[in-house]
C-alpha positions as CSV (number, residue, x, y, z in Angstrom):
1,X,87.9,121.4,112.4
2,X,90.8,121.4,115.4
3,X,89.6,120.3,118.6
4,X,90.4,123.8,120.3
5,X,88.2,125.9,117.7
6,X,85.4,123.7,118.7
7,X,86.4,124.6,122.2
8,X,86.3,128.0,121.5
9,X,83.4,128.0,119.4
10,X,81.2,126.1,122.3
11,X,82.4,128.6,125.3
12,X,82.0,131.7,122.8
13,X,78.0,130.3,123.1
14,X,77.9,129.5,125.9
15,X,79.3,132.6,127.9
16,X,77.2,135.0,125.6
17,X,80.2,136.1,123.9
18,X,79.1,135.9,120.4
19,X,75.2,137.2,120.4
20,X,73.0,138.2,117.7
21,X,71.1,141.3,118.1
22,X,69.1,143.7,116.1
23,X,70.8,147.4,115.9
24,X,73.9,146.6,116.4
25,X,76.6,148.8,115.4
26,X,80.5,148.3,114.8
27,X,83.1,150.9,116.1
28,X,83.5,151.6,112.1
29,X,80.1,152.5,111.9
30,X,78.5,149.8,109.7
31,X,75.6,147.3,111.2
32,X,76.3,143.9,112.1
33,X,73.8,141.0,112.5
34,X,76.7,139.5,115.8
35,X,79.0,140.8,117.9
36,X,81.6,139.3,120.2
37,X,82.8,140.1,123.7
38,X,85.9,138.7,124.8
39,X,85.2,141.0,128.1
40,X,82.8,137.6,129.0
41,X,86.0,136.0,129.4
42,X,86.2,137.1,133.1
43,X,86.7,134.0,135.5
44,X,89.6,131.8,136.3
45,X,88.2,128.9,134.6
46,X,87.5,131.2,131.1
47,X,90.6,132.6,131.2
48,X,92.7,129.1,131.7
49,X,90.6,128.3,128.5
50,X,91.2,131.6,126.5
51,X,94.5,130.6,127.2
52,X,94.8,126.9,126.3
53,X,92.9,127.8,122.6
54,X,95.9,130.3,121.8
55,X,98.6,127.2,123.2
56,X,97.2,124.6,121.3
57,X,97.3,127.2,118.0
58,X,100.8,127.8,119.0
59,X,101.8,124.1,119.6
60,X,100.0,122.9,116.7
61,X,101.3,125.4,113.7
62,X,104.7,124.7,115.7
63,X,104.7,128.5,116.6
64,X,105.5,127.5,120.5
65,X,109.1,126.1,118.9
66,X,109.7,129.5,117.3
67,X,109.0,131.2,120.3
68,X,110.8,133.1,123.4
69,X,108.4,135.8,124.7
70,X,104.4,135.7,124.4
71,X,103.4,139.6,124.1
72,X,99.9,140.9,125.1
73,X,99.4,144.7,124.2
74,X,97.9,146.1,127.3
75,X,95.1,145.8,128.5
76,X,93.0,142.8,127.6
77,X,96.0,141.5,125.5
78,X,98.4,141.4,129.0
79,X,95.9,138.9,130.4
80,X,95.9,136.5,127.7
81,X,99.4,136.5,127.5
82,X,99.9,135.1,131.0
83,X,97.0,132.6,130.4
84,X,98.5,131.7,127.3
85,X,102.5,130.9,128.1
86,X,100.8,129.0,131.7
87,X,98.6,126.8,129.0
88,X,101.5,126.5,127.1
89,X,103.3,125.0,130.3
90,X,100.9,123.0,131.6
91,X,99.5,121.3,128.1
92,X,102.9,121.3,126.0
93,X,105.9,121.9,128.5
94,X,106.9,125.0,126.8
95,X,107.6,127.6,129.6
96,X,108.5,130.9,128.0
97,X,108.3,134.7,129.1
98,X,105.1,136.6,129.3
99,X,105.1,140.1,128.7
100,X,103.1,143.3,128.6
101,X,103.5,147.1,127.6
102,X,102.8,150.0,130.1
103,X,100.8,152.8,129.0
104,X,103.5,155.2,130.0
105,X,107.3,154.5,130.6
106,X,108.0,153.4,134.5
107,X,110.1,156.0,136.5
108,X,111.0,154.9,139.9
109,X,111.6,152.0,141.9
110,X,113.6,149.5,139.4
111,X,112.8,151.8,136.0
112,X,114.3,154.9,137.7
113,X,117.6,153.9,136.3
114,X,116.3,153.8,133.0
115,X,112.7,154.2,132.3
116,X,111.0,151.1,130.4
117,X,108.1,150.8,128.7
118,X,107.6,147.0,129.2
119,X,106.5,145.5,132.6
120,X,108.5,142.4,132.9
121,X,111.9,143.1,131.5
122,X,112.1,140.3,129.6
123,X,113.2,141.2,126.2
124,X,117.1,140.2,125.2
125,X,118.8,140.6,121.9
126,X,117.5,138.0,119.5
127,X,114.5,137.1,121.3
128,X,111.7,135.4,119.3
129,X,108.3,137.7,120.2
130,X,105.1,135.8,119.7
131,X,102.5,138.7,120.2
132,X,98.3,137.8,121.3
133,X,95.1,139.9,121.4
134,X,91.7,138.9,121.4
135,X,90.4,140.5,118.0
136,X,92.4,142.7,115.3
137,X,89.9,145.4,113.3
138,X,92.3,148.4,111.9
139,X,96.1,146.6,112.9
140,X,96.2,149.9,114.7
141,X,97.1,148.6,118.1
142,X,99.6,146.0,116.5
143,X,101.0,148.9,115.0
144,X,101.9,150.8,117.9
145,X,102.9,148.1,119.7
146,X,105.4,147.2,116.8
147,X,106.7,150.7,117.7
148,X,107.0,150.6,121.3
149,X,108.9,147.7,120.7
150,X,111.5,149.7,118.4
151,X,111.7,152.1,121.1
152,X,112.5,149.5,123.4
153,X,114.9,147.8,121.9
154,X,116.6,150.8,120.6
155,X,117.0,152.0,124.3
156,X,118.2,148.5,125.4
157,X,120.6,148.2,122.1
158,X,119.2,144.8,121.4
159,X,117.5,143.2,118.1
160,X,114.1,141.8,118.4
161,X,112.1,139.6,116.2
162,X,108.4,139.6,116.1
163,X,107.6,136.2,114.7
164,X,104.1,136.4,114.5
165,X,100.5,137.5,115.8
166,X,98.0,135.7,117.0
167,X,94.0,136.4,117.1
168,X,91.1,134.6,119.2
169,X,88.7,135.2,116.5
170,X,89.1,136.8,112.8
171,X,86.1,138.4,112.0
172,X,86.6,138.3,108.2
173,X,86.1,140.9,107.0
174,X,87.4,144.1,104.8
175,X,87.5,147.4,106.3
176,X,84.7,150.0,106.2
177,X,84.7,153.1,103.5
178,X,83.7,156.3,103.8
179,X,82.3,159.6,101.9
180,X,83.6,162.4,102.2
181,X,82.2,164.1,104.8
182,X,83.2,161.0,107.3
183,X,79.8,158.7,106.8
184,X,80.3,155.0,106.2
185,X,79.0,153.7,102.9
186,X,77.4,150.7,103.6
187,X,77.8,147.8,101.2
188,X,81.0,148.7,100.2
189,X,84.2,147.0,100.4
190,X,87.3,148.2,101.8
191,X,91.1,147.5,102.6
192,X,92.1,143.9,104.2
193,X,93.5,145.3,107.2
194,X,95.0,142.0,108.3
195,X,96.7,141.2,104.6
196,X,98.0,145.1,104.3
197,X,99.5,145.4,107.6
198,X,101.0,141.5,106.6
199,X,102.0,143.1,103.0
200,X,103.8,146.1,104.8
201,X,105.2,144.4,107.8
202,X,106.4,140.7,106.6
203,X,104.6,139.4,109.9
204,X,101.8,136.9,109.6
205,X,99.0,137.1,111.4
206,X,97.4,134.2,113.1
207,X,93.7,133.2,114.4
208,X,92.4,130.4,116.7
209,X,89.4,130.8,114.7
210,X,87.5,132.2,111.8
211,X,84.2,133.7,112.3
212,X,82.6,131.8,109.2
213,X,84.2,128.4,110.6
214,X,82.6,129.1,114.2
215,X,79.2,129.8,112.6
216,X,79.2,126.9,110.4
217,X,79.8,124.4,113.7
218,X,77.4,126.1,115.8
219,X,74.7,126.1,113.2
220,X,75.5,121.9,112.3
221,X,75.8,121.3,115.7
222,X,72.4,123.2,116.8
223,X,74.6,124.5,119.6
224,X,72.2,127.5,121.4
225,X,73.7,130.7,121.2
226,X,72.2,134.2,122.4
227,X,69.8,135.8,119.6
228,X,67.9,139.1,120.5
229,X,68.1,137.6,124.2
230,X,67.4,134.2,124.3
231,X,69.1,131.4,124.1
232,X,68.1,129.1,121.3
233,X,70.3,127.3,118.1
234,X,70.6,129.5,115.1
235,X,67.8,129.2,112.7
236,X,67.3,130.2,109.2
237,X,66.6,133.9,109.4
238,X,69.8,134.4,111.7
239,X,72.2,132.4,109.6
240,X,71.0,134.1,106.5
241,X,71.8,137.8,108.1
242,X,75.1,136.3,108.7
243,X,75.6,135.5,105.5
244,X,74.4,138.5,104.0
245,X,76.9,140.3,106.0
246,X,79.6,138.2,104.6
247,X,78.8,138.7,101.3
248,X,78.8,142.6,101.8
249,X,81.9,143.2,103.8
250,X,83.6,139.7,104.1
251,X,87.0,139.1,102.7
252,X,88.1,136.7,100.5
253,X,88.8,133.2,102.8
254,X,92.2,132.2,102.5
């Protein structure tokens, strides 16, 4: 195991970003035994770190090489693009651009000439885009971003090249299904998001970490992590509800 995913592994404990809790509910509607926050993620020192376990990825997969802009779909995204391309810098001597999208297209001051919908400017034809988010569920926001971009270099009359995405943690596991009248089925497994939006886009999609990986070398390691409030190393009952989950919705590892 890389030295950054330990990294990453040991600040996702320590910061209470990965917790275990009973009752917890996913956006999709199905219970999970975890959850985790990149929102903890909030000081200078956490963010220079977010940052350097997305460089070393990048510099270690070669990715960096490939690379011209690092992309962060607004919000959380924007800030770990920054942290990223400065780790990037400072650890491997790669300076590239940073970027973000805006939320709505910018209509005065230097975008009054022609409105844009990215902050810095710093797309150019043939550049290399390199896009980072903290988790990916549905693919919906990569997506959309994927079309902004379209839009923008449509507008600009330039080619871009989105080379790849990359993800703080992958979580694993399929998407949720539903009945008809909207309910989740639980137990049941659904699409891959992360392998159909790969199938129908030709862009690869990249973690720092896997969520079984991180669980394995917390548990080995007796590292204390956050369950139903207090902090303590994951015991039996708690790794076997994380397995359970797996089994139920995980995908298969690649």
């Amino acid at each position: 195991m890389e030295d950054y995913k330990k990294r990453l592994a040991g600040i996702l404990a320590e910061t209470g970003a990965l917790f275990f809790d009973k009752g917890l509910v996913l956006k999709d509607g199905r219970p999970s035994p975890y959850f985790v926050n990149f929102g903890m993620f909030r000081t200078g020192r956490l963010s220079m770190e977010l940052g350097s376990f997305f460089a070393d990825m990048m510099a270690g997969r070669g990715i960096a090489d490939k690379t011209d802009i690092i992309l962060g779909p607004s919000y959380k995204g924007s800030a770990i693009a920054l942290s990223t391309s400065i780790a990037l810098y400072v650890r491997h001597g790669h300076d590239l651009f940073f970027e973000y999208d805006r939320k709505e297209e910018k209509s005065h001051g230097e975008g009054s000439r022609k409105g844009s919908l990215m902050v810095n400017r710093t797309l150019f034809n043939g550049c290399r885009i390199f896009i980072v988010d903290d988790v990916a569920t549905s693919m919906g926001t990569k997506d959309e971003l994927l079309g902004r971009l379209s839009l923008e270099a449509a507008a600009d009359n330039i080619s871009v090249n989105v080379t790849g995405i990359g993800i703080a943690i992958d979580r694993e596991q399929t998407g949720a299904v539903y009945d008809e009248r909207g309910k989740v089925i639980l137990d049941r497994k659904g699409e891959n998001a992360i392998s159909a939006f790969t199938a129908r886009t030709g862009i690869q999609v990249y973690s720092v970490a896997g969520i079984r990986e991180v669980m394995e070398y917390l548990y080995e390691e007796k590292i204390p992590v956050l369950i139903n409030g207090n902090r303590m190393p994951i015991d039996g009952p708690t790794k076997a509800a994380f397995d359970g989950y797996i089994k139920a919705y995980g995908n298969n590892p690649l």
